[in-house]
Backbone as a ProteinNet text record, in pm:
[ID]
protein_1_A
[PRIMARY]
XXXXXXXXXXXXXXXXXXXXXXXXXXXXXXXXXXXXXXXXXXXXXXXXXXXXXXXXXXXXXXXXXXXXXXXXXXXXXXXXXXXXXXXXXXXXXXXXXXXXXXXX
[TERTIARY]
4424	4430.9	4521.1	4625.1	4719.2	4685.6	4558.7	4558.3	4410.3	4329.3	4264.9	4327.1	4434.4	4503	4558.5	4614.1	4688.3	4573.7	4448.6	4311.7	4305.7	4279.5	4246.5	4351.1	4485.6	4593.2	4527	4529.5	4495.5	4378.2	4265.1	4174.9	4173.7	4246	4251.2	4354.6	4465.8	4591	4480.3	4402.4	4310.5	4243.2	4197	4074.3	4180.4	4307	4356.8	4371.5	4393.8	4400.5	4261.3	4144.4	4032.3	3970.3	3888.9	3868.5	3754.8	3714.7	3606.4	3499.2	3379.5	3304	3133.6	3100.8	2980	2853.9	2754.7	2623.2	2500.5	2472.5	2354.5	2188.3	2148.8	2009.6	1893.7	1756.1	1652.7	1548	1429.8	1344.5	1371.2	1416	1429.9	1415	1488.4	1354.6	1347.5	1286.6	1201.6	1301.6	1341.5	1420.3	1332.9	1377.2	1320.6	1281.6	1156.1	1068.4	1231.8	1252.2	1276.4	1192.9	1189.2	1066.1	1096.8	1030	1028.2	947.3	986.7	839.1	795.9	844.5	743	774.1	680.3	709.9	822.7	818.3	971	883.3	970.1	913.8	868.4	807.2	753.2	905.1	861	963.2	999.1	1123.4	1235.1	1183.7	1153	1131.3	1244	1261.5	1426.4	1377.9	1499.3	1465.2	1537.4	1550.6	1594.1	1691.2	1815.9	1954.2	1901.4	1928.6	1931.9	1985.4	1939.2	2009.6	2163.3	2212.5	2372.1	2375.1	2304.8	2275.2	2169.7	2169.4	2053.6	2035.2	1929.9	1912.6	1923.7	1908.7	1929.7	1772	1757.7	1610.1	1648	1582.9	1561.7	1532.7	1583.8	1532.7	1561.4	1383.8	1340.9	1393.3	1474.9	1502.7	1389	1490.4	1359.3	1402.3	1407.6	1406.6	1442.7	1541.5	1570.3	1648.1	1586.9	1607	1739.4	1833.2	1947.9	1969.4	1949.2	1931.7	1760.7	1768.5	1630	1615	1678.8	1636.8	1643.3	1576	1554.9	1716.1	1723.4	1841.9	1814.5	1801.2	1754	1858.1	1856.6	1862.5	1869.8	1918.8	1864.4	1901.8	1775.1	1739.7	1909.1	1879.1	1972.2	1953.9	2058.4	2044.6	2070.3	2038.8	2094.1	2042.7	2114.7	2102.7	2023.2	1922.6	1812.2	1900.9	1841.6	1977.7	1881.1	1793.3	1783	1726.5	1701.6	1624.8	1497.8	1414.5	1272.2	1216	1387.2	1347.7	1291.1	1186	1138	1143.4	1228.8	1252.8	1079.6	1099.9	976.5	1057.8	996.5	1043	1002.6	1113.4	1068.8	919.6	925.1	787.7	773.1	667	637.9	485.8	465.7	362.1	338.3	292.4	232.8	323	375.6	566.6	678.2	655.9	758.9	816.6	934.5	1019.7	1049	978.5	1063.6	1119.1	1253.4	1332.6	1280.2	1309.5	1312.1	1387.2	1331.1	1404	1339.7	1411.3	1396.1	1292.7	1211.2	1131.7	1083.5	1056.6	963.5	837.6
-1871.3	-1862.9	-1747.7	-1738.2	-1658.6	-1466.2	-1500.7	-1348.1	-1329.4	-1392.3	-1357.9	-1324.6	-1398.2	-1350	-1211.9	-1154	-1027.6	-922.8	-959.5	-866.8	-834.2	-966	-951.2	-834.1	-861.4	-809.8	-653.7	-638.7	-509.3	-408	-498.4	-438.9	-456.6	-519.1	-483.6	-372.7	-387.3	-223.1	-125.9	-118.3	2.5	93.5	-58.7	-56.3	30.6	10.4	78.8	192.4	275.5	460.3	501.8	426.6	490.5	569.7	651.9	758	732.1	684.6	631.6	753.9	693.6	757.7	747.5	853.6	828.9	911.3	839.5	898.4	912	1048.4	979.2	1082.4	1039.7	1111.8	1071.1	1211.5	1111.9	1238.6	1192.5	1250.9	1358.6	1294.4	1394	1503.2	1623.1	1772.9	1821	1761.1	1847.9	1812.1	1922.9	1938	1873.2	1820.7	1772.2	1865.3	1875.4	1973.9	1971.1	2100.6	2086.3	2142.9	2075	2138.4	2227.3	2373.9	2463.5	2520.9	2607.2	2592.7	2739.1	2835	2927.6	2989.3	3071.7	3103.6	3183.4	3185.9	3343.5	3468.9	3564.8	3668.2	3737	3851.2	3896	3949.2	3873.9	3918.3	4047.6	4141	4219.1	4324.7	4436	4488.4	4502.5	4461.5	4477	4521.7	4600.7	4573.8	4491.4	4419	4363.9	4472.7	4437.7	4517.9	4425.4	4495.4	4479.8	4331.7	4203.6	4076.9	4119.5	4027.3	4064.2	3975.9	3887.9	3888.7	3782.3	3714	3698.4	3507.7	3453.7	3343	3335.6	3440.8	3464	3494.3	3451.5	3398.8	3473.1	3571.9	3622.4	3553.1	3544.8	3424	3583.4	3592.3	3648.1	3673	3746.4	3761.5	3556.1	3582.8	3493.5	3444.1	3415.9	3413.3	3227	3192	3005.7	3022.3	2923	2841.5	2802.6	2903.5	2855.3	2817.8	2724.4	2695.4	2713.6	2812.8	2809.2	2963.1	3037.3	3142.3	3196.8	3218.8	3252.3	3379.1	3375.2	3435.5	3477.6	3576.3	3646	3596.8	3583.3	3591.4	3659.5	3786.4	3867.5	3815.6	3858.8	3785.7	3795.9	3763.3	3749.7	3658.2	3672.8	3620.5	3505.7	3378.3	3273.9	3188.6	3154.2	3019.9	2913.3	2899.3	2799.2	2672.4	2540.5	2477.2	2362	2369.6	2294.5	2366	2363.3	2359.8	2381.8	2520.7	2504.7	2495.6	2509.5	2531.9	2664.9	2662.6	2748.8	2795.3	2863.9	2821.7	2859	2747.2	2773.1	2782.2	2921.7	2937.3	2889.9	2892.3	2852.2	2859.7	2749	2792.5	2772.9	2804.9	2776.6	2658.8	2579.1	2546.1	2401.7	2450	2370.3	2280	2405.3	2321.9	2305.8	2334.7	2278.3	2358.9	2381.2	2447.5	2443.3	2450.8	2375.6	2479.2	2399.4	2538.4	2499.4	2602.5	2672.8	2540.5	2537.8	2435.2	2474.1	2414.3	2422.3	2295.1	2341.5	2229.9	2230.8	2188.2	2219.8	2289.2
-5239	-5094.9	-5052.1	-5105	-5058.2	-5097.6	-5230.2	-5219.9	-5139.9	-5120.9	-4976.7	-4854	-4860.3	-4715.8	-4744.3	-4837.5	-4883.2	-4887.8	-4939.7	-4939.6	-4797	-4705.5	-4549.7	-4488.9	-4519.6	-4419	-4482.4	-4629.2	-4670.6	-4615	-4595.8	-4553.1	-4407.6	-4317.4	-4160.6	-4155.8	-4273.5	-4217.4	-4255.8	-4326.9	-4433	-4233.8	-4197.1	-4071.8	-3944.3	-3957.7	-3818	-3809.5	-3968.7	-4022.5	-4012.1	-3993.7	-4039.7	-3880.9	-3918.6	-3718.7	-3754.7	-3600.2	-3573.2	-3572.1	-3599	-3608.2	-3529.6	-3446.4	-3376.3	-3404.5	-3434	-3481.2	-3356.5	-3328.1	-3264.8	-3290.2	-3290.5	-3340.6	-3278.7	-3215	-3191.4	-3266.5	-3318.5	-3396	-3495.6	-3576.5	-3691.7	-3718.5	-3763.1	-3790.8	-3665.3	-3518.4	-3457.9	-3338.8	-3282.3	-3133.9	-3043.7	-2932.6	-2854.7	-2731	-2670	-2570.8	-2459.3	-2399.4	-2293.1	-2171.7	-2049.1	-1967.7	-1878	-1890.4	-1803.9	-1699.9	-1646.5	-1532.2	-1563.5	-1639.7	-1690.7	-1828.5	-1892.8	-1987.5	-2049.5	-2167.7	-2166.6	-2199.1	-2108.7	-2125.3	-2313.5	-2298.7	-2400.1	-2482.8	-2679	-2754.2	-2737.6	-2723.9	-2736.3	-2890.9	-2911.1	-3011	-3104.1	-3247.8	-3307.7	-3442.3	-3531.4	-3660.3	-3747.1	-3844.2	-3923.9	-4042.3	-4037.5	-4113.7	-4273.4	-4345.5	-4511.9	-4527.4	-4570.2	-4594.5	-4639	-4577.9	-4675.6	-4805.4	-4849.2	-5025.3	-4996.7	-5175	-5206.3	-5150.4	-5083	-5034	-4890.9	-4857.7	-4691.4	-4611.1	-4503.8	-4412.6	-4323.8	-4283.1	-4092.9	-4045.6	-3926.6	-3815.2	-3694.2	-3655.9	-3583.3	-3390	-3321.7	-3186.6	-3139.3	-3040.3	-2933.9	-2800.5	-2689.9	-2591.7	-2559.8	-2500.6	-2484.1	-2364.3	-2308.2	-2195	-2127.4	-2031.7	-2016.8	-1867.5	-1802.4	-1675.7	-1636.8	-1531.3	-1479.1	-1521.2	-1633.5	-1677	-1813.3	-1866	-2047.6	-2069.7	-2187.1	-2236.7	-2369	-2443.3	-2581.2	-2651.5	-2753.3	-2882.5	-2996.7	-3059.3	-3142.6	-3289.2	-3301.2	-3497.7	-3527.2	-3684.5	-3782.7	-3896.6	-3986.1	-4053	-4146.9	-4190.5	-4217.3	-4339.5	-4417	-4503.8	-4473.2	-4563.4	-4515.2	-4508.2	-4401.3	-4432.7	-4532.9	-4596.2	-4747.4	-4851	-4933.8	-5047.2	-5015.5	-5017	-4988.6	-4846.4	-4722.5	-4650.8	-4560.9	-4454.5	-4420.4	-4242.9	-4171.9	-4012.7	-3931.9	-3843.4	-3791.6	-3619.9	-3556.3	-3474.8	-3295.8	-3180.1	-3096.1	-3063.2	-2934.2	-2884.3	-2757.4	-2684.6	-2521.1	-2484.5	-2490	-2469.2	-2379	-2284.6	-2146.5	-2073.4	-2026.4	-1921.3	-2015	-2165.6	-2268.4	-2323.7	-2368.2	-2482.3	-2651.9	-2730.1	-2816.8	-2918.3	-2977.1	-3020.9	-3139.4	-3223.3	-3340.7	-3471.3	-3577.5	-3653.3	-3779.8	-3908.9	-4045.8	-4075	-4148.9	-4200.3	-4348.6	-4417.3	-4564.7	-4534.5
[MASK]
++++++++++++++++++++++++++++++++++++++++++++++++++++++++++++++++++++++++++++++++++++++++++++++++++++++++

């Protein structure tokens, strides 16, 4: 009895150091549409600078949604964020936004 109670006290002092923690997530993978009322203008002509080493992905200029007016983007370059991943970039289609994300 008495070392259940010594476990308990142990594991409620353990519970008052620990930082809380909040999760929140909705559809996996795929950003969620935001809705706009027109398209973004036509991509920005750029070139792509030499990767700075080896395992590195262009991710192409693109144009996103900041209030009620688009805002560029210019490419660059980044670390796939898995294994085999491949970025598939924004898009515009019928009132909708959807950004750009890594997928297999």
């Amino acid at each position: 009895m008495k070392s259940k109670l010594i476990a308990l006290v142990f594991l409620a002092a353990t519970g008052l150091f620990a930082q809380p923690r909040f999760y929140v997530g909705a559809r996996i993978g795929y950003p969620a549409p935001v809705a706009v009322y027109a398209a973004p203008p036509a991509p920005l002509v750029s070139y792509a600078t030499p990767a700075p080493g080896p395992g590195y992905s262009y991710i192409g200029g693109y144009w996103y949604p900041v209030g009620a007016r688009y805002q560029w983007r210019a490419g660059y370059w980044a670390r796939p964020a898995f294994a085999g991943a491949r970025w598939v970039g924004p898009r515009y289609a019928t009132g909708h936004y959807y950004g750009g994300y890594w997928r297999r």
